[in-house]
C-alpha positions as CSV (number, residue, x, y, z in Angstrom):
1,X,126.8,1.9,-38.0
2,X,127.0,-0.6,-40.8
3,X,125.6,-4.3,-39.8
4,X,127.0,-6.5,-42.4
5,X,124.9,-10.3,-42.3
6,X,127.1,-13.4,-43.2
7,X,126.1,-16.9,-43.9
8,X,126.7,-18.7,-41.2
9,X,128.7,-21.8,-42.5
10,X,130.7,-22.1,-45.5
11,X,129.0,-22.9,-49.1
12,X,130.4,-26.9,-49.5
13,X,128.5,-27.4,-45.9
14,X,124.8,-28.7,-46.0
15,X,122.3,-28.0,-43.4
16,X,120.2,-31.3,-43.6
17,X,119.0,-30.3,-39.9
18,X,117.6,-27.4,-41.4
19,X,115.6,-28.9,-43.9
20,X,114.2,-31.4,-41.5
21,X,113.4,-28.6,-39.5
22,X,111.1,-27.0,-42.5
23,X,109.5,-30.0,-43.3
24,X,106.1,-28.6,-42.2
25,X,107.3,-25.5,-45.0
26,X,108.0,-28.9,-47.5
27,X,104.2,-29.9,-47.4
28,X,102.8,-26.7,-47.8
29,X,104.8,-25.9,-50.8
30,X,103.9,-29.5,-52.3
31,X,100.1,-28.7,-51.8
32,X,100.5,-24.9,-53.3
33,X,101.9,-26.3,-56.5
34,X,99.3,-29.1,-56.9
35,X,96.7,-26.9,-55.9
36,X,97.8,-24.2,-58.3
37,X,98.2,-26.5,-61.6
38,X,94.5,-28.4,-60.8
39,X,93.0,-24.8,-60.4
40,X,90.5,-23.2,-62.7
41,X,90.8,-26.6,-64.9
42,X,87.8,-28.2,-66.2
43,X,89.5,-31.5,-66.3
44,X,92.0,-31.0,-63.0
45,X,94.3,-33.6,-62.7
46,X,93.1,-35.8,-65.2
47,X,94.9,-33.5,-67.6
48,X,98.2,-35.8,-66.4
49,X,96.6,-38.8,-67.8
50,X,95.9,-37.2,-71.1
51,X,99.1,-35.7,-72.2
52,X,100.8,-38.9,-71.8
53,X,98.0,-41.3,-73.4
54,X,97.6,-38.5,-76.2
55,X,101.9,-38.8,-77.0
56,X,101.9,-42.8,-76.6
57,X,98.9,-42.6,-79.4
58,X,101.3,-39.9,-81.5
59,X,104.5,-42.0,-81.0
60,X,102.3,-45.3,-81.9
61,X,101.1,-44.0,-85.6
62,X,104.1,-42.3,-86.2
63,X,107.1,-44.4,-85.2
64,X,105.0,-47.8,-84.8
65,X,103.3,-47.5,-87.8
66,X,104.5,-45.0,-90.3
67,X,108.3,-45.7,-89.1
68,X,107.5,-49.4,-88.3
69,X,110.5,-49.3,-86.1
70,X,111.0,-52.8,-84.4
71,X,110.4,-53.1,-81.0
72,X,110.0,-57.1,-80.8
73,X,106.7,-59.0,-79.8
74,X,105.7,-56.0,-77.3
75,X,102.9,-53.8,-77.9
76,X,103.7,-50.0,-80.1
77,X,101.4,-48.7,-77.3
78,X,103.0,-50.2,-74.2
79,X,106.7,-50.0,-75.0
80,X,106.2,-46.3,-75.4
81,X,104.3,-45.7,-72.3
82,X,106.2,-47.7,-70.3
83,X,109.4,-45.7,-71.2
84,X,107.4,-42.0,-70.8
85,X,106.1,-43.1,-67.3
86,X,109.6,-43.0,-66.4
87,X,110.8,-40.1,-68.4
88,X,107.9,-37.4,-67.4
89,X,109.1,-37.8,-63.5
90,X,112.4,-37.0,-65.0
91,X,111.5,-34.1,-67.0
92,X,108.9,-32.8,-64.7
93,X,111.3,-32.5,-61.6
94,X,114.2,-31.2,-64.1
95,X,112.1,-28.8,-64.9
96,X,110.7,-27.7,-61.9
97,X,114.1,-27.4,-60.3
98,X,115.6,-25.8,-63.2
99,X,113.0,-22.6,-61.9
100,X,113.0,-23.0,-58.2
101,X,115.1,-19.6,-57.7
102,X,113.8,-17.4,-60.4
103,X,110.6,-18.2,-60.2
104,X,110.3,-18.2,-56.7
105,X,112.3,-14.7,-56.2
106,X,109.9,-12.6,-54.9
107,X,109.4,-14.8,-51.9
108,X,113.2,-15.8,-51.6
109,X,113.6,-11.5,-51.2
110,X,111.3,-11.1,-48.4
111,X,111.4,-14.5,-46.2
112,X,114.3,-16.6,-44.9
113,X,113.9,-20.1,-45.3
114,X,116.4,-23.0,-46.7
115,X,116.4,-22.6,-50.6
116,X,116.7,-26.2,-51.2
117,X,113.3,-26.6,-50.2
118,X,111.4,-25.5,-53.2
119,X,113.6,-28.0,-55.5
120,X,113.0,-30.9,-53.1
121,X,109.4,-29.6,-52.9
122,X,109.2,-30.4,-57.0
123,X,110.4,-34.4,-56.2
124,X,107.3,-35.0,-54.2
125,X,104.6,-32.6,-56.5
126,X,106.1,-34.9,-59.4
127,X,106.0,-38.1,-57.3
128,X,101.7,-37.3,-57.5
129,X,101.9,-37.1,-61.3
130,X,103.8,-40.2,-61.5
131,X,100.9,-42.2,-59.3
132,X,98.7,-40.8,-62.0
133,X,100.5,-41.8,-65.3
134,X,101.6,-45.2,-63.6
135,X,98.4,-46.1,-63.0
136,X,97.1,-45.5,-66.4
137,X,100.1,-47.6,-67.8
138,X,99.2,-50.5,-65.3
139,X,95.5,-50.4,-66.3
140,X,96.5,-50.6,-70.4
141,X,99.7,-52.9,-69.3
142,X,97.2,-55.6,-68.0
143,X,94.7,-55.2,-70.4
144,X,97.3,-56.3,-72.8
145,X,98.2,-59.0,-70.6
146,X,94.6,-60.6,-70.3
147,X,94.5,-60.2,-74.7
148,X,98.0,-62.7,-74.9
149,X,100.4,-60.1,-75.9
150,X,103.6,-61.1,-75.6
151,X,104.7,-59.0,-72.4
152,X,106.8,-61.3,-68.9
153,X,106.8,-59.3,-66.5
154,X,109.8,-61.1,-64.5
155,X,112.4,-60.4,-61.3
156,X,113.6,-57.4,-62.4
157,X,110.9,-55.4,-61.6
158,X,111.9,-55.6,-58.2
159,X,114.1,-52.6,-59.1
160,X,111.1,-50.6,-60.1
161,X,112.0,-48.1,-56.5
162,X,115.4,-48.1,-57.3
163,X,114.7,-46.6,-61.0
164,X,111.5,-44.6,-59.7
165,X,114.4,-43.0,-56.9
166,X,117.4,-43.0,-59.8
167,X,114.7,-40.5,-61.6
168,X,114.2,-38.3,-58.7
169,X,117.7,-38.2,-58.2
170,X,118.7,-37.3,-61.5
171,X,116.1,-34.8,-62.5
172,X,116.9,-32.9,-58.6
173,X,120.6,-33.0,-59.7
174,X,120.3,-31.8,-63.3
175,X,117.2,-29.4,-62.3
176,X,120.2,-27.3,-59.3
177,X,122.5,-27.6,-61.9
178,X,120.5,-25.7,-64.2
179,X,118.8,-23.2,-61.5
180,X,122.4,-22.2,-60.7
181,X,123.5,-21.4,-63.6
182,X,120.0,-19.5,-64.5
183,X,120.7,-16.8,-62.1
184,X,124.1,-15.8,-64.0
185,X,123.1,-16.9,-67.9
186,X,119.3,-16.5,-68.4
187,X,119.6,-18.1,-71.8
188,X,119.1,-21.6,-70.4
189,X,115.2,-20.7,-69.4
190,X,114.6,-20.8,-73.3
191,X,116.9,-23.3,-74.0
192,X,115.8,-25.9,-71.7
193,X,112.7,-26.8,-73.9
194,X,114.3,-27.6,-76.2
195,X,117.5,-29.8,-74.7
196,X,114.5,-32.0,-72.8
197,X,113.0,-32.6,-76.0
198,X,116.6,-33.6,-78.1
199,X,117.5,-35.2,-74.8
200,X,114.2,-37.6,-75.1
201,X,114.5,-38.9,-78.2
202,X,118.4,-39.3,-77.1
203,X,116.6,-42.2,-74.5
204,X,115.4,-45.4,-76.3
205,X,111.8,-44.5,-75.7
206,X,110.7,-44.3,-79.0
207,X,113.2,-46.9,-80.2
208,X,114.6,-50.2,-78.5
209,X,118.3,-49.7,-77.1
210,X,119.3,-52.9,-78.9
211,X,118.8,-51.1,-82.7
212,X,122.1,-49.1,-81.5
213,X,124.8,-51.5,-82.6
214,X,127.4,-49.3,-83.5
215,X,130.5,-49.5,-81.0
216,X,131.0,-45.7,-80.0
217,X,127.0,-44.5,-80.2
218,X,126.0,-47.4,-78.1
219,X,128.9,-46.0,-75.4
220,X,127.8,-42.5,-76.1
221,X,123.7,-43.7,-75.6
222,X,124.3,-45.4,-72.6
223,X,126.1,-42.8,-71.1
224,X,122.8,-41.0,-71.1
225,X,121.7,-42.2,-67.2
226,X,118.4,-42.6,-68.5
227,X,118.4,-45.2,-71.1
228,X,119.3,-47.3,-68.4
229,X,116.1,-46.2,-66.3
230,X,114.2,-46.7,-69.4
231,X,115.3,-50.3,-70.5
232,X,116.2,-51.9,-67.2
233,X,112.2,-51.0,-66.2
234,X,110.9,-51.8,-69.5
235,X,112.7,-55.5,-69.3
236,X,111.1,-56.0,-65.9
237,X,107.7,-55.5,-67.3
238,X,107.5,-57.0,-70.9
239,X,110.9,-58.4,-70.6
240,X,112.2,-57.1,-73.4
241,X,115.2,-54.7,-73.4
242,X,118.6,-54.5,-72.4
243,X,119.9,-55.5,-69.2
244,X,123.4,-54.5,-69.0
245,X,124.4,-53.8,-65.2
246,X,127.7,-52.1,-66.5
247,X,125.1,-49.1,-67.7
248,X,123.2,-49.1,-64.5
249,X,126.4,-48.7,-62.7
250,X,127.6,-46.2,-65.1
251,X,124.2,-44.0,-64.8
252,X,124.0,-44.5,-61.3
253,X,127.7,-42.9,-60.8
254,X,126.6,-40.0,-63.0
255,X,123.4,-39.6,-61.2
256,X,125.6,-38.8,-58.1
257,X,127.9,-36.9,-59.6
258,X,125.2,-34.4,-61.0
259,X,123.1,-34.5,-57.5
260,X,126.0,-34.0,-55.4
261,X,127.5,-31.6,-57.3
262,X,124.5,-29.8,-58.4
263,X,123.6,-29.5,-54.3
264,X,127.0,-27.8,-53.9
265,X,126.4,-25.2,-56.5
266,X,123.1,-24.8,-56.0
267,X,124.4,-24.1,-52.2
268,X,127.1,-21.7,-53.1
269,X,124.7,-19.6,-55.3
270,X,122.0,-18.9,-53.4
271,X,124.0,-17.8,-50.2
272,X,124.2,-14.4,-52.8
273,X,122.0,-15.2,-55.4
274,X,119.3,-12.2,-54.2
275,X,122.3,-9.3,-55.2
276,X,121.8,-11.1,-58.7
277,X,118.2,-11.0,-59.7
């Protein structure tokens, strides 16, 4: 006799019940990976607030002074940080996703539970990191303030969620996208260090959107849904930057576009994904 087990609803379909119904699973994931990276650390989680202060210091001699590229009457130090608070959620949920299934295949062998979890898990781990580095920012941010640089903060900071969910959004869509495709073409696990990195200085962190004059790069830069997370937040607190709400709609419609379809492949591969690895 030959049982023969089946998903039980077709590939396009997604359970959301499901994954309410694991939520307890959700937690315990989230505290497993922030337990695991704090352990057998000297420094623990201050080690979040060094790597970005150390590469705002590296990006400050080296593009603000050495390059002397012109970012206007802000700060070297907090037009840079102010761009990589933003772009480490990104990266860190991209990349977190991008090894959800491989990483986790040993578990996803033995035990049943909704794949998507461990992804999703990544959004909220990354969501602690963010607290961390955004709170360093704020503390240099208003220092600045109080000396009489030349930061105004202004209304558009009230779309400081919208970007801080725009990110989450973006780096769980690219993060299945890549984790799909992982399974079949395990070149992307080496690959992926090096398209964040090209991919970052591809976002005006380093560099104000506004050098880009040319016609077709400034299509092709803002076409990258992140320079628009990057200049629309920097505006809002040293208001400075482009605000052009023809990119934000244009990088929130590609943001969908990759989550949405990113959950539907992600869906359809791990229904057989275990017959792969």
């Amino acid at each position: 006799m030959v049982t023969e087990i089946r998903a039980g609803q077709p590939w396009w379909k997604i359970n959301v019940r499901e994954l309410v119904e694991y939520r307890d699973l959700l937690m315990l994931l989230v505290k497993r990976d922030l337990t695991a990276v704090y352990k057998q650390t000297i420094l623990g989680p201050l080690w979040f607030v060094i790597q970005p202060l150390v590469t705002t210091v590296v990006f400050t001699v080296i593009f603000g002074t050495v390059a002397q590229i012109d970012v206007g009457e802000v700060p070297h130090f907090v037009f840079y940080m102010s761009g990589l608070v933003f772009w480490n959620y990104f990266a860190g949920i991209l990349n977190h996703g991008a090894g959800s299934l491989i990483s986790n295949s040993n578990v996803l062998k033995k035990v049943y539970f909704p794949r998507l979890i461990i992804p999703i898990s990544g959004v909220i781990t990354q969501l602690a990191h963010l607290g961390l580095n955004f709170l360093t920012f704020l503390g240099f941010y208003v220092w600045y303030l109080w000396q009489g640089a030349g930061l105004e903060p202004n209304r558009w900071l009230l779309l400081l969620p919208a970007l801080v969910l725009q990110c989450a959004l973006m780096g769980l869509g690219f993060g299945l996208w890549v984790s799909s495709l992982t399974i079949k073409y395990r070149d992307l696990k080496f690959a992926l260090p090096f398209l964040i990195q090209l991919w970052m200085y591809a976002t005006p962190i380093v560099y104000p959107a506004a050098l880009v004059v040319t016609p077709l790069y400034r299509k092709i830069l803002w076409l990258n849904p992140m320079t628009a997370v990057v200049e629309f937040g920097r505006h809002g607190f040293t208001g400075q930057g482009s605000v052009y709400l023809g990119g934000l709609a244009l990088s929130w419609g590609v943001t969908l576009f990759m989550l949405v379809s990113g959950l539907l492949l992600f869906n359809r591969v791990q229904r057989t994904f275990v017959d792969t690895l």
